[in-house]
N, C-alpha and C positions, 0 to 999 in steps of 0.2 A: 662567342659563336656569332655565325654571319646573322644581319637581321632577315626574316624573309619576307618577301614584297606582303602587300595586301590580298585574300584573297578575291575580294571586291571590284576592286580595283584592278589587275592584271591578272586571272587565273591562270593564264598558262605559265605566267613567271613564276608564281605563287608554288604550283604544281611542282614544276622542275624543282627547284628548290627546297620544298618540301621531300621530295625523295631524297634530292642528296645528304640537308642536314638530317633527315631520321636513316639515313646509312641502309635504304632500301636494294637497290640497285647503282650500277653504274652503266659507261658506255662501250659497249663491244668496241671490237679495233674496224668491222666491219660496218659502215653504215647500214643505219636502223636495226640493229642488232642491240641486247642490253645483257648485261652481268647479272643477273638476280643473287644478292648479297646476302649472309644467313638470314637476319634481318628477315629479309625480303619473302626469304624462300619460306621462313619459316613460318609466315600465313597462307602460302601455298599449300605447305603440310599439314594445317589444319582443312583446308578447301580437300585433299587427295584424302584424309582419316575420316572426317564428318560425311562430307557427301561419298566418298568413297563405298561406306558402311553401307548409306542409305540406297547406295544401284545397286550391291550385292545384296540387300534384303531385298529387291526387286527383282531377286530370281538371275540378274547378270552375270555373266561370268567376264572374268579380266585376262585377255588377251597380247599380244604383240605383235606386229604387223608389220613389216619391212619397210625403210624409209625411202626408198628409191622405188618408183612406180614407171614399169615401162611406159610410152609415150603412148601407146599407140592402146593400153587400159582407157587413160584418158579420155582419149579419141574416139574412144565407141560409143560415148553417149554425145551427140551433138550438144546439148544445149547447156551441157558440162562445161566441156573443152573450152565453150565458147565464153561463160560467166566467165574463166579462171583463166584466160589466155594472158590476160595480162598483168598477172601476179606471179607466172609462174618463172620458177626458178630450173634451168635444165643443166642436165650435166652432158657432153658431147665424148668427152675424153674418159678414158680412166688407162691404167697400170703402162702410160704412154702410150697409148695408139687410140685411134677413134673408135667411138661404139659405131655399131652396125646400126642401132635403133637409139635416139635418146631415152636419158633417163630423167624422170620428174620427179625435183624433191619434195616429198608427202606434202601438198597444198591442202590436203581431205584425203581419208581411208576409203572412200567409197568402191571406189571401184578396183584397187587391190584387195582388201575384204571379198567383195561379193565374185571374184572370180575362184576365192577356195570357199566361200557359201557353196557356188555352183556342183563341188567336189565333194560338200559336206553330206547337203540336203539331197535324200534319194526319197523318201518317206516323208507321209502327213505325222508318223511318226517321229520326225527327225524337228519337227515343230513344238513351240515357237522355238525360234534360235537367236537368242540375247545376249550380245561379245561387245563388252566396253574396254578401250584402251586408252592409258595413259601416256601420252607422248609429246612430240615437240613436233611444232607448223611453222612451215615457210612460206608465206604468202607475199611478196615482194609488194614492200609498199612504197609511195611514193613519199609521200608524209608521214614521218610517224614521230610518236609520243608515247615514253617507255608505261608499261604496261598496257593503257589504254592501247595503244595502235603499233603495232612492230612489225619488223619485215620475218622475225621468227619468236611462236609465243608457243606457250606450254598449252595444254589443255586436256581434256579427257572426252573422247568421242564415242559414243552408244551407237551400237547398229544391231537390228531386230527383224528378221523376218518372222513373217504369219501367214496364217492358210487364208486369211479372209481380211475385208478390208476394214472391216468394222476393228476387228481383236488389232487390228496397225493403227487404228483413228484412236484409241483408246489409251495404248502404250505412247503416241503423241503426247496425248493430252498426260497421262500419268508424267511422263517424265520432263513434262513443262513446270507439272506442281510442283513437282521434287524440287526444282529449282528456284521455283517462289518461294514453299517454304524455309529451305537453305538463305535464301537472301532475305527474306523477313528476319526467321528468327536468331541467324549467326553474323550474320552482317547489318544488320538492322537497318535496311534496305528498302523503300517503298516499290512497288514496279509496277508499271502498266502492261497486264496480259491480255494477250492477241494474236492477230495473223497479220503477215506482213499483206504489202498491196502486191497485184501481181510483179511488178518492175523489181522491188526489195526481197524477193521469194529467191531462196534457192535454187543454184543452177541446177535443171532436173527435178526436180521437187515438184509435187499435185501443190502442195501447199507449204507454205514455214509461217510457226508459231513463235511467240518470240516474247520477252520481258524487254521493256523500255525504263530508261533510270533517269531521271535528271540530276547529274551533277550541279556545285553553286556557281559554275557560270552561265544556268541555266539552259546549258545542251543539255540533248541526248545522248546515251550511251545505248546501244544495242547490246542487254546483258549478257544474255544466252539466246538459242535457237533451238527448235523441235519440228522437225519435214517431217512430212508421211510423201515418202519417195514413192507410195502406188506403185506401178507394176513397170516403171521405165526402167529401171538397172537391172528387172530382172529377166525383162524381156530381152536385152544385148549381153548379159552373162550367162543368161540360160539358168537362173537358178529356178528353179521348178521342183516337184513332188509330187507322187500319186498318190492322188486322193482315197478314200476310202473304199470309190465303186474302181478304183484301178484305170483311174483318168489323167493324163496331165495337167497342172496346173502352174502357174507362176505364184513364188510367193507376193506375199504388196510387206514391203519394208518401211522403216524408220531409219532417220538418224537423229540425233542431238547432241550437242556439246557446251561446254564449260570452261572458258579457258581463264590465262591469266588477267585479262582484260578485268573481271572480275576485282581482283584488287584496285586498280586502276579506277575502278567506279567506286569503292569502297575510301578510298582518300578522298575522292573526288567532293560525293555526297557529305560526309562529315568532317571533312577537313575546315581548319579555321587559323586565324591570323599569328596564332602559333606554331601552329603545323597540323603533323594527324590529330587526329582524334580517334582511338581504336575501339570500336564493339568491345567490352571485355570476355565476350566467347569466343573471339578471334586472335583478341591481342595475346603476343605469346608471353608477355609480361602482366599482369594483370594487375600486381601492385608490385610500386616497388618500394622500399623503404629507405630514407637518409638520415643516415646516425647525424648529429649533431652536437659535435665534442670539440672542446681545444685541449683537455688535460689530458694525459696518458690512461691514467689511472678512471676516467671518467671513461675513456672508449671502453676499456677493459671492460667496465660493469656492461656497458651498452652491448659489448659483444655477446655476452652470456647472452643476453634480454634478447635481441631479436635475433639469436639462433636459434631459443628456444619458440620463439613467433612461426621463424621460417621452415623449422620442421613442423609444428603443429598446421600450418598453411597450406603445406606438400603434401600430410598425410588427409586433409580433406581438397584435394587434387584443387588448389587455388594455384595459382602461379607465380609465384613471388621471387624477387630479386629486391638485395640490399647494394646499396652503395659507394663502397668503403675506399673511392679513389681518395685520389689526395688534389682533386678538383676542387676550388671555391664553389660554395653553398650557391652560388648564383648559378652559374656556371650547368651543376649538374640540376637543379630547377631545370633551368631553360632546356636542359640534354635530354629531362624525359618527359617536360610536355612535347616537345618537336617531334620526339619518339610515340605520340600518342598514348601512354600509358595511364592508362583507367582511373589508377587512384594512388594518390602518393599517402604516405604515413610516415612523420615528421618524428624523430624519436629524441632527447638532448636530457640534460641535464633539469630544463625547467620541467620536462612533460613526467619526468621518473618522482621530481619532487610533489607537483599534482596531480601523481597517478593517472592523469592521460594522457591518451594518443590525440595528434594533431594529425587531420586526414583532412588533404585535397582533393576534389573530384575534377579531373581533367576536362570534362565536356562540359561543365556549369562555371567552374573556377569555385565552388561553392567550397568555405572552409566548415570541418565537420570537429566536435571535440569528443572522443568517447571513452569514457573510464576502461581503468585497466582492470576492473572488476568483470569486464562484460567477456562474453565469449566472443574472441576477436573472428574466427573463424563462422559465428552466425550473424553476426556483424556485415563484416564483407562478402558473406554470401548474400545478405537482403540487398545491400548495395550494387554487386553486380547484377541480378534482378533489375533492379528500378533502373540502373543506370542504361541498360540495354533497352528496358521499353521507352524509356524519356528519349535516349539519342534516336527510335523508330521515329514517333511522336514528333519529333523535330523536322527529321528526313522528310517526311510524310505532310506537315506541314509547308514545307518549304515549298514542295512540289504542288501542292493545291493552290497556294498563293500566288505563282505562277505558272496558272495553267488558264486558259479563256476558250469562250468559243464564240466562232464568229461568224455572221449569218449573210458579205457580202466581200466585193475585194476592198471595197474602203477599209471595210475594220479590220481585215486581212494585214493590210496596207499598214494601217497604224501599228497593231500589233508587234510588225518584224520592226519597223524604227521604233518602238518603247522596249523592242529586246525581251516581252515575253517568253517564256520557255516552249510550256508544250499549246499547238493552238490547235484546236477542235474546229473541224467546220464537216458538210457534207460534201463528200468528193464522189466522182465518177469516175474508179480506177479505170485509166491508161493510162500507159510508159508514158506516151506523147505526151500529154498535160501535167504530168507528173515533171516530166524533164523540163516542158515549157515553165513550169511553177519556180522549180529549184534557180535556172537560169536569172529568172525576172527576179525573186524575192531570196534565194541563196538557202531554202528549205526544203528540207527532202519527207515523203510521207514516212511516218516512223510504223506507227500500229494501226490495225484495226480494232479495238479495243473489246474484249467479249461482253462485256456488262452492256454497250449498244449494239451491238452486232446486228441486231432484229431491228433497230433505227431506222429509218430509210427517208430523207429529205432533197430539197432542191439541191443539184449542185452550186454552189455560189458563183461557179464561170458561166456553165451552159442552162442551167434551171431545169435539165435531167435527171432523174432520180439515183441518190449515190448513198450514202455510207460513213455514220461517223469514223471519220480519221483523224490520227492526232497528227500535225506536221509542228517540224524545231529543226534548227540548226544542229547537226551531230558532228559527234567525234569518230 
């Protein structure tokens, strides 16, 4: 197999390469467009069943919502149209003749959503009204980097009206948690939650909340997002209900989403100079196992041995795969750490004579030996435990090591040439200085982080009072 670069050392090379030897995705025929391969897809389906579960016990219902959005939906909210103008993707033509009106490929459900909200909602009865969809975004982009950044990515979008603005500030913040906890505890994820600055806010949106990730090349990832869209889409679609004394009212809405970006941060953070490295609540192989044979008669016994493994494996829902190519032992080594799988189990002739199993853990390289007396199945269930909060522990670590905060532009200054990640200082949101900042130093404000939020110190340009924020280079 190809060697793949250093993560250290070049991560964008690293990255690339890493998805193609672990057979993740490929490249559409359409620039910035990607293939997502089973592979690929099939930590997507863990993201759609796991978090899925967790919006439908939050009361959500799953909806579908037509991909093609008249122009002129768009267009009613100004400060929409206006974030998303230049991402958008239009259709002028269709069944050969021109449309009368274009039509915009789903950049955001917002505002086709909320014009059958308008249709839905006649009663405070008809509240709250909670419709998540799982679909595919086209946001034209200029740059992009398969899963992290694409011109079309999968995602799942929440939208939520309510009678008041508090039970909408509330469904925000619930469904920002959901998303923490999802990336703690299944992607073993660290993140920094917050609200963006006004510049980074949602077009249309009172506010956006948002998890921050630092990948090892020390960027940001923007993981997810949660707006409380307050009462602007519903004042131009007219979604309204009468209150209980028989009053009109506007609902105050949410949105928030999740897409495949998500993976893309997920390599990103625990990836290493072999390739992934997979959570194993994620990875859809969890172990895998390589017989170890050159006689005929030797695989034979070994087949019995770890069929009987792989069904007792399957029947306490472990995930396991054996490896019975006719691959060199080198070979398939290298094919499923690249593939990031959890934990290998070495099976052969010497291990049947010693009664143990030889067990690799993918994220340490650590080798383990354990008798064939033991319950393999309690075994590898303490292991994937430990091995999920140690790969947190790590993430989580990397990220505080570089993270600083700095109290003037000189340490500013040094900061972005030592290539720190995330840098903490006190800002006084505006777009202007925000954009003057990104120009001069090539860093964009990422969070306002909740744990300082109540903060409040000099800003380090004007000595105005401003607001822990964290500023990094992102993806």
């Amino acid at each position: 197999m190809t060697k793949i670069p250093s993560i250290s050392e070049n991560f964008s090379e690293w990255y690339l390469e890493a998805i193609k030897l672990a057979d993740l995705a490929d490249y559409g025929p359409v620039k910035g467009t990607m293939i997502i391969k089973p592979y690929g897809y099939s930590l997507w389906k863990t993201v759609q069943n796991v978090l899925g579960k967790m919006i439908t016990d939050s009361g959500t219902e799953d909806a579908y919502f037509p991909l093609f959005i008249p122009y002129s939906f768009l267009a009613a909210e100004k400060e929409h149209v206006e974030g998303f103008a230049p991402e958008l993707a239009l259709v002028t033509k269709a069944g050969g003749e021109d449309l009368d009106e274009p039509l915009v490929v789903r950049p955001t459900s917002e505002t086709i959503m909320y014009k059958s909200f308008s249709q839905w909602i006649q009663s405070y009865r008809d509240l709250p009204l909670k419709i998540n969809q799982w679909c595919n975004i086209v946001r034209w982009e200029k740059r992009t980097m398969p899963f992290m950044r694409t011109s079309e990515f999968l995602w799942q979008e929440g939208h939520t009206a309510h009678t008041t603005e508090i039970e909408a500030v509330e469904e925000v913040m619930s469904a920002l948690q959901r998303y923490y906890d999802f990336a703690r505890t299944y992607m073993a994820i660290p993140a920094l939650r917050g609200r963006k600055t006004i510049g980074e806010k949602f077009a249309g949106a009172d506010f956006t909340t948002c998890l921050e990730v630092m990948v090892k090349s020390k960027k940001a990832l923007q993981f997810c997002t949660s707006h409380l869209l307050g009462q602007n889409f519903a004042k131009v679609f007219d979604v309204s209900f009468v209150n209980e004394h028989n009053q009109k009212e506007f609902v105050w809405q949410t949105s928030w989403g999740f897409s495949t970006r998500t993976i893309g941060a997920m390599i990103g953070v625990h990836g290493d100079d072999k390739g992934l490295v997979l959570p194993p609540l994620m990875a859809p192989i969890q172990v895998i196992i390589i017989p170890i044979y050159k006689d005929i008669e030797v695989g034979k016994k070994l087949k019995v041995k770890i069929d009987g493994i792989e069904k007792n494996l399957n029947a306490h829902e472990i995930r396991v795969k054996s490896d019975w190519s006719d691959n060199s032992l080198g070979w398939k080594f290298n094919n499923w750490e690249v593939k990031g799988v959890p934990i290998r189990i070495e099976i052969g002739e010497k291990e049947m004579a010693s009664n143990e199993y030889r067990i690799v853990l993918r994220h340490t390289g650590m080798v383990k030996s354990i008798s064939q007396d033991q319950k393999i199945e309690e075994v590898l269930g303490e292991l994937i435990k430990e091995i999920q909060a140690e790969m947190y522990q790590s993430a989580e670590r990397f990220m505080q090591e570089h993270t600083v905060t700095v109290t003037s532009e000189s340490q500013l200054a040094s900061a972005v040439e030592e290539e720190v990640g995330f840098i903490k200082m006190f800002f006084k949101d505006t777009k202007e200085k925000a954009k003057e900042i990104q120009e001069k130093y090539k860093i964009t404000p990422r969070v306002i982080p909740f744990e300082t939020e109540d903060e409040r110190g000099p800003d380090i340009f004007t000595g105005e009072e401003g607001q822990f924020t964290v500023f990094a280079k992102a993806y």
